[in-house]
C-alpha positions as CSV (number, residue, x, y, z in Angstrom):
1,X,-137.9,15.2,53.3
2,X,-139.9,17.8,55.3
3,X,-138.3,19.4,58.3
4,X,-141.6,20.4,59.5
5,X,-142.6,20.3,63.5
6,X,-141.6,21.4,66.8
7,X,-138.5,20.0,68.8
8,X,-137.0,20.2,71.8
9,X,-133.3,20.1,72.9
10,X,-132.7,16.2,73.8
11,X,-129.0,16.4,73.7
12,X,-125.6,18.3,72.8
13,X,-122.3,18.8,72.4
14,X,-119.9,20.9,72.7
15,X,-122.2,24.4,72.9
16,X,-120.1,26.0,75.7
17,X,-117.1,25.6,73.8
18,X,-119.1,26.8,70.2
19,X,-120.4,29.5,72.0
20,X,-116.7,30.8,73.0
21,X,-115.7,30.1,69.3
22,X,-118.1,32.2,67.6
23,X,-117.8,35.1,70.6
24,X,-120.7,34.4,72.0
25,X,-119.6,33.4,75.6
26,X,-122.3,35.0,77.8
27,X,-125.1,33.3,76.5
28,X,-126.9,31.0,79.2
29,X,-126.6,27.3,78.4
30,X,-128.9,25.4,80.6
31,X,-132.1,26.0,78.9
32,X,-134.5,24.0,77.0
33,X,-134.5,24.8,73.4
34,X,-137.4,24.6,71.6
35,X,-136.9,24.8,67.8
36,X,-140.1,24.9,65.8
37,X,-139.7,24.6,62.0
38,X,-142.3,25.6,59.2
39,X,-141.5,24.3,56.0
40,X,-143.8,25.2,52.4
41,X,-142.2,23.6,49.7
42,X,-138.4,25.2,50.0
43,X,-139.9,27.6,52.0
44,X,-139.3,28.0,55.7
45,X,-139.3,29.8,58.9
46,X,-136.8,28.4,61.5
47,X,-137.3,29.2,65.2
48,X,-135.7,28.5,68.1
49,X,-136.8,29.9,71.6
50,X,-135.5,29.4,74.9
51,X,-137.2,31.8,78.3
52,X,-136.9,35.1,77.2
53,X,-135.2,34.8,74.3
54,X,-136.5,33.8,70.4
55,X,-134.7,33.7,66.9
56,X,-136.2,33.6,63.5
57,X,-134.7,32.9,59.8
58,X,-136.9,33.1,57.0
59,X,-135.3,31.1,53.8
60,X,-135.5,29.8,50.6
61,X,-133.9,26.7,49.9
62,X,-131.6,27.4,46.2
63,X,-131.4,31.6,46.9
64,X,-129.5,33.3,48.9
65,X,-131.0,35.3,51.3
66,X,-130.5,37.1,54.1
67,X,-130.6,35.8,57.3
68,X,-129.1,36.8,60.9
69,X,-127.2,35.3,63.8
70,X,-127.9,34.7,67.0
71,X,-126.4,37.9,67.7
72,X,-129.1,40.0,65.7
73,X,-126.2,40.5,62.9
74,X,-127.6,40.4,59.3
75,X,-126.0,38.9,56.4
76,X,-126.4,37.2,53.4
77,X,-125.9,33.7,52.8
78,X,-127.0,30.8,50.1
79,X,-129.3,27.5,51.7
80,X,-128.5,24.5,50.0
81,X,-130.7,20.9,50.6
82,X,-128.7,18.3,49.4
83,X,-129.3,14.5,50.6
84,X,-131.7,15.4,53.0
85,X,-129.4,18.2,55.3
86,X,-130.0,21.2,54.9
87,X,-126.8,23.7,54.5
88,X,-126.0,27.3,55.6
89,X,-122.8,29.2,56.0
90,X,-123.3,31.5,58.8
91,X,-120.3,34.3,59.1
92,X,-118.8,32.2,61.9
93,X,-119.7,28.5,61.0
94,X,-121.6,26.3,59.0
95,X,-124.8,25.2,60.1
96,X,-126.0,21.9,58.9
97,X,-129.2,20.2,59.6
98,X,-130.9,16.8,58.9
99,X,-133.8,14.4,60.6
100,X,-132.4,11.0,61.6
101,X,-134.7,8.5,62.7
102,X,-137.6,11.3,63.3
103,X,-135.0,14.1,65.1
104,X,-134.5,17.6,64.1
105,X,-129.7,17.3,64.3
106,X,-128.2,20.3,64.3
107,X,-124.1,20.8,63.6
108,X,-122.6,23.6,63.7
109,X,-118.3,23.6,62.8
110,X,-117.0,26.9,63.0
111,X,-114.7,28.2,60.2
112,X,-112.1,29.6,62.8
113,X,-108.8,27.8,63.1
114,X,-109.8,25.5,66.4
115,X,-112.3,24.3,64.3
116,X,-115.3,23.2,67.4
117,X,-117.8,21.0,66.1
118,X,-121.3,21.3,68.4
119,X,-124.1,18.9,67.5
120,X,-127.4,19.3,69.3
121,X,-130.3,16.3,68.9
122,X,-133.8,17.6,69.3
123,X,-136.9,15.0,70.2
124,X,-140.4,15.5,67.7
125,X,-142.9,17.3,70.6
């Protein structure tokens, strides 16, 4: 299944309250995401960009490799694939991803013990 394309925030849940979770409550949260996805093979470069504001990962689906957080952190973590969702513990949460019915969804349950689950649905562009 290729994640490749460009999306754009459609719906979520929960971010505000992820946000607070994972210590990151000053970020603004009415904005338009706009994730773009690259994929070669088990190859890819995630972006997501709002005004002002863009974040990159570079991975390699089956290695671990080092990635960073929204707050410019570095760290290492494995990326899984399995049954079409891509998988990657971030320090604070696990990020999931998958397409359903052609959209890019995003969940995100942090490992703390309140335990918020966000989901975000993003629209093909």
């Amino acid at each position: 299944m290729t994640f490749a394309g460009k999306y754009e925030l459609e719906s979520q849940s929960n971010y505000e309250e992820f946000l607070e979770a994972i210590g990151f409550h000053v970020a603004k949260t009415d904005h338009k995401v706009v994730t773009e996805v690259v994929q070669d093979g088990n190859d890819f470069t995630w972006t997501q960009s709002i005004p002002n504001w863009t974040w990159t990962n570079k991975f390699t689906v089956g290695q671990e490799c080092e990635l960073s957080t929204m707050k410019n952190i570095k760290f290492k973590a494995p990326v899984s694939l399995e049954n079409g969702k891509l998988s990657v513990p971030f320090p604070k949460y696990l990020f999931t991803a998958e397409i359903i019915d052609d959209k890019l969804v995003i969940t995100c349950v942090t490992t703390g013990e309140k335990g918020v689950t966000f989901r975000r649905v993003n629209k093909r562009i």
